[in-house]
MIDOSE-1310 file (N, C-alpha, C; in nm, 2 decimals, decimal comma, always signed):
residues 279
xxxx	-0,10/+1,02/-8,84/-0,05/+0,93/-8,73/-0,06/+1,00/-8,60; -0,08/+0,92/-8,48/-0,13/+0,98/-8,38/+0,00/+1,00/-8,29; +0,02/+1,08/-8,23/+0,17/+1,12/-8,13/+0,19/+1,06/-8,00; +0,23/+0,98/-7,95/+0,24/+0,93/-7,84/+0,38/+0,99/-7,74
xxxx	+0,29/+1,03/-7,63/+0,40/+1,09/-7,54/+0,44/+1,00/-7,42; +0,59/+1,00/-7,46/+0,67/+0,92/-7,37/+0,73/+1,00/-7,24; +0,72/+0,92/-7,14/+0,76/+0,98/-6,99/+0,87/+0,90/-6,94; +0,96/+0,95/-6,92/+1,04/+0,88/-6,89/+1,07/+0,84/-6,76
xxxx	+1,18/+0,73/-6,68/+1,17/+0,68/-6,56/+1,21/+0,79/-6,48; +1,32/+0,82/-6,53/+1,34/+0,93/-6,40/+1,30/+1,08/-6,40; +1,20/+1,09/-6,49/+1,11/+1,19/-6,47/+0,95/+1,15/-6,39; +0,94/+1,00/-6,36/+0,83/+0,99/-6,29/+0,91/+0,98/-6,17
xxxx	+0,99/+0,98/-6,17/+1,05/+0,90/-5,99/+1,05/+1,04/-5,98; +1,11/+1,17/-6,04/+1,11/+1,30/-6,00/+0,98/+1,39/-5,96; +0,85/+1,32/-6,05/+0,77/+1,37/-6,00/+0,70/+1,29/-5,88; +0,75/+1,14/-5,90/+0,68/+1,07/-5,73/+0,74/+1,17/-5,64
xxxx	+0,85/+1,21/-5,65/+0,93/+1,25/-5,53/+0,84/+1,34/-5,44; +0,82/+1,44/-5,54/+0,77/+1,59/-5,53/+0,62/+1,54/-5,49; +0,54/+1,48/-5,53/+0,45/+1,46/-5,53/+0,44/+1,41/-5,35; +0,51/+1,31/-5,28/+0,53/+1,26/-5,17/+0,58/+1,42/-5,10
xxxx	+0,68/+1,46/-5,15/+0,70/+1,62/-5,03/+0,60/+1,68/-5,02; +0,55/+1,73/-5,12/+0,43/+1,80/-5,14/+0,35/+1,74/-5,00; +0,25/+1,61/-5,06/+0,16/+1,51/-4,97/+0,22/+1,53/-4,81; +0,39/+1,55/-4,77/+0,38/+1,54/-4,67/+0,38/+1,66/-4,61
xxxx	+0,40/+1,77/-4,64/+0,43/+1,93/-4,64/+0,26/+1,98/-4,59; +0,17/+1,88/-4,74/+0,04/+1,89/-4,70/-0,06/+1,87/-4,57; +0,01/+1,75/-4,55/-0,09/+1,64/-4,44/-0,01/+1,58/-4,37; +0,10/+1,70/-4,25/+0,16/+1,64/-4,15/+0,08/+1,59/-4,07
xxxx	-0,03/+1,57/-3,99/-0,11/+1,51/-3,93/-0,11/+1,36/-3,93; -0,17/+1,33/-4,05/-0,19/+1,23/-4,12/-0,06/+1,13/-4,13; +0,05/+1,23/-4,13/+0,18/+1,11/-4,14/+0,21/+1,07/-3,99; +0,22/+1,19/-3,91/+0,25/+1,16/-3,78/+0,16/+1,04/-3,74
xxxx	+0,00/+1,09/-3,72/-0,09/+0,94/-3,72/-0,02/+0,80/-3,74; +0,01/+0,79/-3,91/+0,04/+0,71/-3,92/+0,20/+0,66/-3,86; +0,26/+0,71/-3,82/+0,42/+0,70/-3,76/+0,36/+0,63/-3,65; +0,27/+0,69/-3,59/+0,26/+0,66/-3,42/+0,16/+0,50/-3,45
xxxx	+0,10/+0,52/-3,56/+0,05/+0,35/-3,52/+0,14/+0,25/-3,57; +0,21/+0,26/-3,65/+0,32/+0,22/-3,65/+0,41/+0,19/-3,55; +0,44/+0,25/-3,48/+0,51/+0,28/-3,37/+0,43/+0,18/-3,28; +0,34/+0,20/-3,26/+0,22/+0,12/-3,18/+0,23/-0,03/-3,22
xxxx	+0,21/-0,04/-3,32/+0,17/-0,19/-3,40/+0,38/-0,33/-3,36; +0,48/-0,20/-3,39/+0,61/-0,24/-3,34/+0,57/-0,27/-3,20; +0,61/-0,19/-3,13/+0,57/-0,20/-3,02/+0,50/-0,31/-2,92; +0,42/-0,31/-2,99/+0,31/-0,39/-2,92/+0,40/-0,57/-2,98
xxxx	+0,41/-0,59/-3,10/+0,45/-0,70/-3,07/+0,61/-0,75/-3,04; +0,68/-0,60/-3,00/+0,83/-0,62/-2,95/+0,79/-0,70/-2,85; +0,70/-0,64/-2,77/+0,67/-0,66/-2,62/+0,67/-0,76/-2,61; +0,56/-0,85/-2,70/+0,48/-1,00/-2,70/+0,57/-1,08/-2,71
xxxx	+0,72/-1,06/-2,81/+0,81/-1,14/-2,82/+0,78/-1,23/-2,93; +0,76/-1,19/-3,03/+0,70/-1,23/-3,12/+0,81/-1,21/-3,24; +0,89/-1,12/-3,21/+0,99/-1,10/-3,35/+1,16/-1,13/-3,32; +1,21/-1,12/-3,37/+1,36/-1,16/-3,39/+1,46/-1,06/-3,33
xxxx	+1,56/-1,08/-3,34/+1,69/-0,98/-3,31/+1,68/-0,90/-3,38; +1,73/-0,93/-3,48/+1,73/-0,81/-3,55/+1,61/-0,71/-3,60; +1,50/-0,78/-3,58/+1,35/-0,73/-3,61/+1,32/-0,60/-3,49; +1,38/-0,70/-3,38/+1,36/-0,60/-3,26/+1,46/-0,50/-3,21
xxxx	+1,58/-0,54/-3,30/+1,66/-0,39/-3,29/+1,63/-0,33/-3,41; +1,54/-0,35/-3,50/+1,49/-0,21/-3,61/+1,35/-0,16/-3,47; +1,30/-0,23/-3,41/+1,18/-0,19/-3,33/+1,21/-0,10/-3,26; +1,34/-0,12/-3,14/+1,40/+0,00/-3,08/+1,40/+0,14/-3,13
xxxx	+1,51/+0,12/-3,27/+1,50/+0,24/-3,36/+1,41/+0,32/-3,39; +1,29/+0,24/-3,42/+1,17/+0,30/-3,42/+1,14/+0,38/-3,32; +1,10/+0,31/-3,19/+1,10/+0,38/-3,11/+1,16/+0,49/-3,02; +1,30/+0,50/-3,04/+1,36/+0,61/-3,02/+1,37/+0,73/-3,09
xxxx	+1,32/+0,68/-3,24/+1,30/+0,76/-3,36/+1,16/+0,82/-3,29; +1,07/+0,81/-3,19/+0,96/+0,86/-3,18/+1,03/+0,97/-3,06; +1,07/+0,89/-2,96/+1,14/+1,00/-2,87/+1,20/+1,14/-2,89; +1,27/+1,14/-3,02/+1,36/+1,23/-3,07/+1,25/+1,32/-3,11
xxxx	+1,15/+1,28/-3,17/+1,02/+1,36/-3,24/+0,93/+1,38/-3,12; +0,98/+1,43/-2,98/+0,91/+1,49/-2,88/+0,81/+1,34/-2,76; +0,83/+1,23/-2,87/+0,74/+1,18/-2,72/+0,81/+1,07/-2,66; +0,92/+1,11/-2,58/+1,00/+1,08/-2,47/+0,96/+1,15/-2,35
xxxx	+1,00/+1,05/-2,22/+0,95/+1,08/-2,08/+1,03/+1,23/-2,05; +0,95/+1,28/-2,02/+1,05/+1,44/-1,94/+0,95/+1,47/-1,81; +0,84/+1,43/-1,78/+0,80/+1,40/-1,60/+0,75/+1,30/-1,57; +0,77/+1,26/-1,44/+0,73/+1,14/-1,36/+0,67/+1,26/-1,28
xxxx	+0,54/+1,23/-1,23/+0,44/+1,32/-1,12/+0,44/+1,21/-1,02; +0,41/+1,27/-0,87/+0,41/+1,11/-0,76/+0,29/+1,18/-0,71; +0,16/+1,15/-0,64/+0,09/+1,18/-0,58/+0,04/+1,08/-0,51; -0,01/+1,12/-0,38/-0,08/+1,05/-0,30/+0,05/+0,96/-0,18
xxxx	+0,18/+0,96/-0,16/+0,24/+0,89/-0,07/+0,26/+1,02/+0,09; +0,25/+0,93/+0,15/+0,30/+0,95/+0,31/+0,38/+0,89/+0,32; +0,39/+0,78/+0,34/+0,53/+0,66/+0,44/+0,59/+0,62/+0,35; +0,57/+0,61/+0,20/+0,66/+0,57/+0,10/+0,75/+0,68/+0,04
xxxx	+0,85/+0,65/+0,06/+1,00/+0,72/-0,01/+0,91/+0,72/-0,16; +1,01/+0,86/-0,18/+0,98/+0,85/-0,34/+1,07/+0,78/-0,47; +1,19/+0,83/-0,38/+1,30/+0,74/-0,48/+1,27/+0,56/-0,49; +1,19/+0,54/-0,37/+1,17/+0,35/-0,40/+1,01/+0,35/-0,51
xxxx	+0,95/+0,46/-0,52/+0,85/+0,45/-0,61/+0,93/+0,47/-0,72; +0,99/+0,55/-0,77/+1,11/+0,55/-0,87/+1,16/+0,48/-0,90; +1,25/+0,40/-0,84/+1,32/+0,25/-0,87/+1,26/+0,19/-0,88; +1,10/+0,16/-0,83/+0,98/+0,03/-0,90/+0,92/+0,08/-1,04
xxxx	+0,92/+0,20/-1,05/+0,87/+0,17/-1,16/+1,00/+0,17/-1,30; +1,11/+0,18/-1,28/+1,19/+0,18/-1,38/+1,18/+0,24/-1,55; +1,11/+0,35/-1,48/+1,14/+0,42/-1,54/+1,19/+0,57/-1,60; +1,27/+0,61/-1,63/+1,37/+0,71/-1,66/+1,33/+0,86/-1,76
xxxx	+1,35/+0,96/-1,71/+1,37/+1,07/-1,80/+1,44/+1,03/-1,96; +1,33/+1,09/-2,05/+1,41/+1,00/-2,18/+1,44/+0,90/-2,25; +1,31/+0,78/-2,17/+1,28/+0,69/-2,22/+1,19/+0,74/-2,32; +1,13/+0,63/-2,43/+1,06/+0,65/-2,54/+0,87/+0,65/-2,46
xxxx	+0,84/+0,70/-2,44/+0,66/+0,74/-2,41/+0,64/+0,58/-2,50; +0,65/+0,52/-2,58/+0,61/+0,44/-2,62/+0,64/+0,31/-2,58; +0,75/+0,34/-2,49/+0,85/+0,19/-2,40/+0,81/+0,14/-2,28; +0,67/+0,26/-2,22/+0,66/+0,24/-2,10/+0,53/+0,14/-2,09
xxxx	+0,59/+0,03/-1,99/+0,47/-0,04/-1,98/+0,40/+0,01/-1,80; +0,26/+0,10/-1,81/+0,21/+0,08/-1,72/+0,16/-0,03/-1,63; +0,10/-0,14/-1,68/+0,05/-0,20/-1,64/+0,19/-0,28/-1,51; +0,28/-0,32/-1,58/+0,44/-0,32/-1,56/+0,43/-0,28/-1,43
xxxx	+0,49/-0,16/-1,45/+0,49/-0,02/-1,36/+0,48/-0,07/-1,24; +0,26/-0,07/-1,29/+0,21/-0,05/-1,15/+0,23/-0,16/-1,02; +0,22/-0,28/-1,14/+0,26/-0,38/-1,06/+0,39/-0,42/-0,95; +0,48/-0,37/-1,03/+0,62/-0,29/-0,92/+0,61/-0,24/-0,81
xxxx	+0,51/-0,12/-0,81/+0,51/-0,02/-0,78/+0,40/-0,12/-0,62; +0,31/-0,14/-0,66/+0,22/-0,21/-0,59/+0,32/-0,32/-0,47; +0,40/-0,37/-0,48/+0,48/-0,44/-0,45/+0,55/-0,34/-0,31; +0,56/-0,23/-0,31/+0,65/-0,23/-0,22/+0,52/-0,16/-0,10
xxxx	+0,63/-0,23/+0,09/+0,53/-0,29/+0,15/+0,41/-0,17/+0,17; +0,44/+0,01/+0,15/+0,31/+0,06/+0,22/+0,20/+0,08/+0,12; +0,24/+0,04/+0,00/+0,14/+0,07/-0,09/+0,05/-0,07/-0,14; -0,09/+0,00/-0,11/-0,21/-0,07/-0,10/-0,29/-0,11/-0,25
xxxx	-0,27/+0,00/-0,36/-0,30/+0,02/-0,49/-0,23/+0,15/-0,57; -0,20/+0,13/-0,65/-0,17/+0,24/-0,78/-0,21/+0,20/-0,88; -0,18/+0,39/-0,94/-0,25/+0,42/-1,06/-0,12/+0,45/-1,16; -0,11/+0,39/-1,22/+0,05/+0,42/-1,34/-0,03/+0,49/-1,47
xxxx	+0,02/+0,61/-1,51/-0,06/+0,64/-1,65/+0,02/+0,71/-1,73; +0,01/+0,70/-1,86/+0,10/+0,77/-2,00/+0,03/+0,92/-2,01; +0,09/+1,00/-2,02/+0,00/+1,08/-2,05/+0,10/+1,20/-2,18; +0,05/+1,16/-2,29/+0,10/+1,22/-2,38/+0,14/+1,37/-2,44
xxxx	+0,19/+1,41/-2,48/+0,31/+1,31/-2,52/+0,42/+1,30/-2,46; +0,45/+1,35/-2,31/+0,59/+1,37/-2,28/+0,58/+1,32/-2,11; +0,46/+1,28/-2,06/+0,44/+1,26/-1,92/+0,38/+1,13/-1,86; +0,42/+1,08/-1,74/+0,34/+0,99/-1,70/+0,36/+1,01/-1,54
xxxx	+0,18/+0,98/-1,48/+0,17/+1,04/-1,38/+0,14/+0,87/-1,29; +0,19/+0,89/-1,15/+0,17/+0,83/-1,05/+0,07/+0,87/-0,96; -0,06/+0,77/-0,88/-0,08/+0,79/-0,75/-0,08/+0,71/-0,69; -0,06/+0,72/-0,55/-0,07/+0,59/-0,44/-0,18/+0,57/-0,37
xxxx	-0,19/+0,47/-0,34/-0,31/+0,47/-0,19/-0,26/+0,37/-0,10; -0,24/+0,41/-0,01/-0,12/+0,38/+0,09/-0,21/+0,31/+0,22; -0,12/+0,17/+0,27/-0,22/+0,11/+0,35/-0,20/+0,18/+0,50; -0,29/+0,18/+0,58/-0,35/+0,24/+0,72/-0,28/+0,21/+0,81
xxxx	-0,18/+0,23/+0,87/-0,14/+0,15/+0,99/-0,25/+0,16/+1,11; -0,25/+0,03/+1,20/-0,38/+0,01/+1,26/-0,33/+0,00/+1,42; -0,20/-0,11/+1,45/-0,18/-0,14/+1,57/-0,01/-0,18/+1,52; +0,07/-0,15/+1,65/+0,18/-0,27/+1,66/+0,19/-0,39/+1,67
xxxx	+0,24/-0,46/+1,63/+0,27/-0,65/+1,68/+0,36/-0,69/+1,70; +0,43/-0,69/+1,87/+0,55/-0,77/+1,88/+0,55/-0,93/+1,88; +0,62/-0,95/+1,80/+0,63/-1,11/+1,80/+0,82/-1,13/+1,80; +0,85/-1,17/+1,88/+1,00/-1,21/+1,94/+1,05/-1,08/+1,96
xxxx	+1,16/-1,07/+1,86/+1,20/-0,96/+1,91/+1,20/-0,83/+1,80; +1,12/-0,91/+1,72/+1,09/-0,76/+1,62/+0,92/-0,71/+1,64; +0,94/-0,59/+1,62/+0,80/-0,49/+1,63/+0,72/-0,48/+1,46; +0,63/-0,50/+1,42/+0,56/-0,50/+1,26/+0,48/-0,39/+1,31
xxxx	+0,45/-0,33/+1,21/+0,29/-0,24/+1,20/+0,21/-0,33/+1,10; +0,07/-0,34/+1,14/-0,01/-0,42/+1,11/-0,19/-0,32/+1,10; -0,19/-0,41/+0,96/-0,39/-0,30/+0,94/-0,47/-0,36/+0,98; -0,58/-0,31/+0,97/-0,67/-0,34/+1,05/-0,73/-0,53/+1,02
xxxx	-0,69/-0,56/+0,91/-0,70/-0,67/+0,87/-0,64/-0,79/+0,99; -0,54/-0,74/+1,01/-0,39/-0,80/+1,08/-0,31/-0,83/+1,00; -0,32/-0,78/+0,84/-0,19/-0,82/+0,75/-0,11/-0,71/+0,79; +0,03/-0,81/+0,81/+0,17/-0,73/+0,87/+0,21/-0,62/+0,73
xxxx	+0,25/-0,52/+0,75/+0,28/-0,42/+0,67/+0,44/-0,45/+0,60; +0,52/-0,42/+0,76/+0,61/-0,38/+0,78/+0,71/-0,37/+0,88; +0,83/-0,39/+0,91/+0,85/-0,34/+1,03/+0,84/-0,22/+1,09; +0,90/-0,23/+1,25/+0,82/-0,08/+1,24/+0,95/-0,06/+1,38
xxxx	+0,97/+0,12/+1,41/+1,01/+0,16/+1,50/+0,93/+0,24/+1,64; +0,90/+0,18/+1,69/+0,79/+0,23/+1,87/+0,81/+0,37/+1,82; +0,88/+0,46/+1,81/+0,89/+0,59/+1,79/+0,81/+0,70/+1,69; +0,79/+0,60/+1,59/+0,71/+0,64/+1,48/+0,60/+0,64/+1,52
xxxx	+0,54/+0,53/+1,60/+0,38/+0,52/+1,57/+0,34/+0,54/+1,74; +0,37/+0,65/+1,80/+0,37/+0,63/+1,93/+0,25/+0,61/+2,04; +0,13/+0,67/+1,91/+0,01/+0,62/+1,93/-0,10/+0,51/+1,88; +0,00/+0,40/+1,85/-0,07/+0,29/+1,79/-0,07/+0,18/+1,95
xxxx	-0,13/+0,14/+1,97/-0,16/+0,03/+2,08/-0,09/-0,11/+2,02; -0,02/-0,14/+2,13/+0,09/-0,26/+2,12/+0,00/-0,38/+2,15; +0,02/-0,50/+2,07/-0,02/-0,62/+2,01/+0,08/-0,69/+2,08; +0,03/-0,84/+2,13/+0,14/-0,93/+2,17/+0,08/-1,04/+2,18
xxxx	+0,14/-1,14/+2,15/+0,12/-1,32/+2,12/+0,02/-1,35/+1,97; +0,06/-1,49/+1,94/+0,03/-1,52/+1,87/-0,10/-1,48/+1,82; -0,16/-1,50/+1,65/-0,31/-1,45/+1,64/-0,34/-1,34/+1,72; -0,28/-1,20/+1,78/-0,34/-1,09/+1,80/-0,37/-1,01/+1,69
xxxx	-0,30/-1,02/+1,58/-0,35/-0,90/+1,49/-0,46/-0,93/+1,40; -0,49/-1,08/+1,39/-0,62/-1,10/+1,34/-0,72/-1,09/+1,40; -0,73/-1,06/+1,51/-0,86/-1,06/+1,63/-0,83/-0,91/+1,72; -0,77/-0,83/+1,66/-0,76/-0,73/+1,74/-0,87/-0,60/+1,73
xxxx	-0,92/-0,62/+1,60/-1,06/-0,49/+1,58/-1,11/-0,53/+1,66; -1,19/-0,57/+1,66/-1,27/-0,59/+1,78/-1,30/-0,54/+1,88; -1,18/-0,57/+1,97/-1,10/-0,50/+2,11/-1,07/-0,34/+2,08; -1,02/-0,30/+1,97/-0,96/-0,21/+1,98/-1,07/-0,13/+1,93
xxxx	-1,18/-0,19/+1,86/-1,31/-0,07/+1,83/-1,41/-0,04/+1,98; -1,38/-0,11/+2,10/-1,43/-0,13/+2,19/-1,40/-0,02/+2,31; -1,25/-0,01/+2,30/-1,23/+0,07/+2,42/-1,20/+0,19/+2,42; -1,25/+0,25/+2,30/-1,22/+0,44/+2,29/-1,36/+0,51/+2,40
xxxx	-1,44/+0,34/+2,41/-1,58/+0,37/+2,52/-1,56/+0,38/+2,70; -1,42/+0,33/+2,69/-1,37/+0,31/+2,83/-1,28/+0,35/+2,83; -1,27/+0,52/+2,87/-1,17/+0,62/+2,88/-1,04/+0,57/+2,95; -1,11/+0,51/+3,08/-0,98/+0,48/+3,20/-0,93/+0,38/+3,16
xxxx	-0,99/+0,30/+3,11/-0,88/+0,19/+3,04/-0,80/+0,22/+3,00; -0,83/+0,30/+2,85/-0,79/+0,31/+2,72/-0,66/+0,43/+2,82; -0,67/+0,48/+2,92/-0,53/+0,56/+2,91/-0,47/+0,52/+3,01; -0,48/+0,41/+3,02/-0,38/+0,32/+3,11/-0,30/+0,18/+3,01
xxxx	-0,40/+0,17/+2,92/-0,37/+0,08/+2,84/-0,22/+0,06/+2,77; -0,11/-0,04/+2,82/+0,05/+0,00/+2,72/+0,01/-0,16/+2,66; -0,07/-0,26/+2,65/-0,03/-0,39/+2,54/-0,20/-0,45/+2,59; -0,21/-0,47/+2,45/-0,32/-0,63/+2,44/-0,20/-0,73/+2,42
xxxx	-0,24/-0,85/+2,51/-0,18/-0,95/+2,48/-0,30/-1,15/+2,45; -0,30/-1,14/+2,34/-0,35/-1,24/+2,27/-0,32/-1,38/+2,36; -0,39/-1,47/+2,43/-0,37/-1,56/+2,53/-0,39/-1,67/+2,46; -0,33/-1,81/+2,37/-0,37/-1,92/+2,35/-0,43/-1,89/+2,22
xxxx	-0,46/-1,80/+2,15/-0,50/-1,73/+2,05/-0,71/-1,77/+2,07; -0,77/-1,73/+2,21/-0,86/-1,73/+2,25/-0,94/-1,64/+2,30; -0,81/-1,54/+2,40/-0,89/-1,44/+2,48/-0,76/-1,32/+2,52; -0,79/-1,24/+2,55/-0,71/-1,15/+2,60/-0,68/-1,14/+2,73
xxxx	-0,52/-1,07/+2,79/-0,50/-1,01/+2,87/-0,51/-0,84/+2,82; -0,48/-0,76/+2,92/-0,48/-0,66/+2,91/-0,33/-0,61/+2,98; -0,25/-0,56/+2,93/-0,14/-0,52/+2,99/-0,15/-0,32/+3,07; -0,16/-0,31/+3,15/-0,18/-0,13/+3,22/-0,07/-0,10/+3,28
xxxx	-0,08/+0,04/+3,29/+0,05/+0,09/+3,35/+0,07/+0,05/+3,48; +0,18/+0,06/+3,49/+0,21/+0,04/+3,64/+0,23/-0,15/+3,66; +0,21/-0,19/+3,57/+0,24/-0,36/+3,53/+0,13/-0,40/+3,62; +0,00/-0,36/+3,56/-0,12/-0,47/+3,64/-0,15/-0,52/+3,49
xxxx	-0,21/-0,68/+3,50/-0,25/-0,76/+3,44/-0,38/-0,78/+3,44; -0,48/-0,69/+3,31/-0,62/-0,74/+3,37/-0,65/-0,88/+3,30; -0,69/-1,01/+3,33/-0,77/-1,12/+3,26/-0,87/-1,11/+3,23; -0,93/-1,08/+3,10/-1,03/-1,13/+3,03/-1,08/-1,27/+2,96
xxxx	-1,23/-1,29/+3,02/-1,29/-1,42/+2,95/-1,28/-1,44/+2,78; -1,30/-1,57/+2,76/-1,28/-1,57/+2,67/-1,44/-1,51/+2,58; -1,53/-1,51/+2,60/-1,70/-1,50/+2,63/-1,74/-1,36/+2,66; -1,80/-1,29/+2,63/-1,85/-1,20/+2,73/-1,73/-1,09/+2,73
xxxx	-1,67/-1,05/+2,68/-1,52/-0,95/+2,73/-1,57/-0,84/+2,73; -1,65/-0,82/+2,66/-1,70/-0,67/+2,60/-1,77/-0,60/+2,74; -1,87/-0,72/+2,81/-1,91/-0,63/+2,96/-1,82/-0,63/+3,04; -1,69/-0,74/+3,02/-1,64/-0,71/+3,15/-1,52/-0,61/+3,13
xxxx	-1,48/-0,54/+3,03/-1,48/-0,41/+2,99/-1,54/-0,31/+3,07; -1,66/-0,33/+3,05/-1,70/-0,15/+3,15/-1,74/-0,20/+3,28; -1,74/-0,33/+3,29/-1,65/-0,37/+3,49/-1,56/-0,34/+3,52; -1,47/-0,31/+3,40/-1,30/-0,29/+3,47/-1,29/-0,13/+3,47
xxxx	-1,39/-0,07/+3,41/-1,40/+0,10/+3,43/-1,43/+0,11/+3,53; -1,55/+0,03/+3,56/-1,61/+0,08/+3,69/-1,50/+0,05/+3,82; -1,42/-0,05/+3,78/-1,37/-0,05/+3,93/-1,25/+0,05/+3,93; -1,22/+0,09/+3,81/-1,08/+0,15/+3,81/-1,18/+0,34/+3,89
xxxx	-1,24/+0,35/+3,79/-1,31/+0,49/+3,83/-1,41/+0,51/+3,96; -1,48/+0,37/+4,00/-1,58/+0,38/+4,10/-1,49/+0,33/+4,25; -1,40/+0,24/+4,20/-1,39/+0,17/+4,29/-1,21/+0,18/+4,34; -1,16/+0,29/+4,26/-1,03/+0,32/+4,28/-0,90/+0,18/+4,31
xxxx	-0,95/+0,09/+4,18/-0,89/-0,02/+4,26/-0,74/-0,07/+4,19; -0,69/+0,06/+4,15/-0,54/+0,08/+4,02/-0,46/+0,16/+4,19; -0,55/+0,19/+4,28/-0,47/+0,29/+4,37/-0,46/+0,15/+4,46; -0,46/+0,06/+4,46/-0,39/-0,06/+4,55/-0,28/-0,12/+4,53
xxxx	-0,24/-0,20/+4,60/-0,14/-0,30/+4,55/-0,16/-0,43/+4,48; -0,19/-0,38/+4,36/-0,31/-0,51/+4,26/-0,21/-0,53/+4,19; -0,16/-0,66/+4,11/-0,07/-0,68/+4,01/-0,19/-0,78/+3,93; -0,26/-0,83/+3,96/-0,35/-0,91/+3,87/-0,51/-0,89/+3,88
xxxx	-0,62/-0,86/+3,77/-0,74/-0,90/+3,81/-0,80/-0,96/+3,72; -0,86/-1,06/+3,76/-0,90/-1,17/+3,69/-1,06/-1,16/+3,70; -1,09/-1,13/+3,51/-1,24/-1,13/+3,57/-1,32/-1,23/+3,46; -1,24/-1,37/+3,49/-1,32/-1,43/+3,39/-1,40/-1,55/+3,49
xxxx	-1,43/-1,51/+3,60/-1,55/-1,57/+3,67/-1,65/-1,47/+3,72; -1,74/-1,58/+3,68/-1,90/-1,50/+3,70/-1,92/-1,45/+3,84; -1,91/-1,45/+3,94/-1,98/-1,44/+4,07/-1,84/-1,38/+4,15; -1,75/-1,34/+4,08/-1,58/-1,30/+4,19/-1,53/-1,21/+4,07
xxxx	-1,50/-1,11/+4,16/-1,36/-1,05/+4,08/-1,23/-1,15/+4,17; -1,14/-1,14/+4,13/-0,97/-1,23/+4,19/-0,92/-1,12/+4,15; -0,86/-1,06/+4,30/-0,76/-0,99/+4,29/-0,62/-1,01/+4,34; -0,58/-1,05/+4,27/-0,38/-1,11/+4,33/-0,31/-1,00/+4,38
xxxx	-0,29/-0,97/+4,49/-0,15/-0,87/+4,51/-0,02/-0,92/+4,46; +0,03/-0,81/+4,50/+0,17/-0,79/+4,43/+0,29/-0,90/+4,56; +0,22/-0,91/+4,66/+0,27/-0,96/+4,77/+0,24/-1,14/+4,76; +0,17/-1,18/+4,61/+0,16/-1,28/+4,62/+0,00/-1,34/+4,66
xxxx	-0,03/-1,27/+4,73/-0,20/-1,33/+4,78/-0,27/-1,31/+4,69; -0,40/-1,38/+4,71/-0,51/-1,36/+4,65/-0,63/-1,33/+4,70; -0,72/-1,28/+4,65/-0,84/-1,23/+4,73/-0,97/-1,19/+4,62; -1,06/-1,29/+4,61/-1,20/-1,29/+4,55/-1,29/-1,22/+4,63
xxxx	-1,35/-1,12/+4,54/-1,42/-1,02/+4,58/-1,57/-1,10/+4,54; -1,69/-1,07/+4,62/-1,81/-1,09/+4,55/-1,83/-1,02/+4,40; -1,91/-1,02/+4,32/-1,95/-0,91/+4,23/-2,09/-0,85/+4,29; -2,14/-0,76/+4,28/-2,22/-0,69/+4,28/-2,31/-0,76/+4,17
xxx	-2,47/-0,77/+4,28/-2,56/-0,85/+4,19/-2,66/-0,74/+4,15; -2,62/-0,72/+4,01/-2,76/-0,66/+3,94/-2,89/-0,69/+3,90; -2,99/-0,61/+3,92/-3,16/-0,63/+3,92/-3,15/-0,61/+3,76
């Protein structure tokens, strides 16, 4: 008769046991892998909203169960800010030393982060297992814009930034009336060519949202055409440097006719000068 060997239950559960320690003693790699897609796979559909209360407080668990096993936040890196506080990059991205590496949503983040007024774009990134780094790129301030009684800094686009205090940006060139910050390159790429202007120069002022005045020290008002501004630009050098005509009693010059400069004194009068006819 043939012998048949019986195994019994709890000597196979004793040898699964062992066999499973063993397997994991053997091939910690392989379990971690598998923890973290796990972890991944929770995760991803906590996020989506896809599971239940209580589904999603075993998900948490999970996920702080990964924290504890080293991949929780322990740096936030910031790179790339000038004019942005760090602590409001901090507060936008919401998130904390000690959160679960698995909880953080960059995309989130960045989008926050992007939101506040000097930043132009960011980069939010995980970086495993215990870090996630920040950078900024931060928008340009271009000119001032008073409009009533508040001051903005404004880029080169004319999108308003921010507000702004005259002290900070002491060398940005002051903007005034309506539509000046959308039409201000232009002007303002123009007159780094016309020395004596440009250092007399305290406001552009935007006229009907068509043409410019020019505001200079000493409160003269030059008028510029709406047409053509660009020559009569290095007319107004020439008269300032050739023609010494800032050392008068001028409060206005008006050079948006062809054939006259109009010079208004300060006394009220007026007086049309020929122009000088060029060959």
């Amino acid at each position: 008769m043939r012998k048949v060997k019986v195994v019994s239950g709890r000597g196979s559960t004793r040898e699964k046991a062992r066999r499973a320690l063993h397997f994991g003693l053997v091939h910690p790699v392989l379990l971690l892998s598998c923890t973290l897609a796990l972890t991944a796979w929770v995760y991803g559909i906590w996020r989506g909203g896809y599971i239940g209360g209580a589904t999603r407080a075993a998900g948490l668990r999970v996920l702080h169960l990964t924290s504890d096993h080293g991949f929780a936040v322990r740096t936030i890196t910031l790179s790339g800010q000038e004019r942005t506080a760090a602590d409001a990059v901090y507060r936008a991205l919401e998130i904390a030393p000690g959160d679960p590496m698995f909880a953080v949503d960059a995309d989130a983040a960045r989008a926050r982060v992007v939101a506040l007024p000097w930043v132009a774009d960011a980069e939010v990134r995980r970086r495993f297992p215990d870090s996630v780094t920040v950078h900024l790129i931060e928008k340009r301030p271009f000119a001032l814009w008073r409009s009533g009684d508040s001051l903005w800094v404004v880029e080169r686009s004319g999108a308003v930034i921010t507000t702004a205090d005259r002290s900070e940006f002491p060398r940005l060139p002051v903007l005034l009336g309506e539509g000046a910050p959308d039409a201000a390159a232009a002007i303002l790429d123009a007159l780094p060519n016309q020395t004596a202007v440009s250092a007399r120069l305290e406001a552009l002022e935007r006229v009907g949202e068509r043409r410019w005045d020019l505001h200079l020290a000493g409160g003269v008002i030059v008028r510029l055409p709406e047409e053509d501004w660009q020559r009569q630009l290095t007319e107004l050098e020439k008269l300032i440097v050739e023609k010494g005509v800032l050392e008068r009693d001028v409060g206005v010059i008006d050079l948006r006719f062809p054939d006259n400069y109009v010079f208004k004194l300060r006394n009220g009068d007026s007086r049309p000068v020929p122009r000088e006819r060029r060959a």
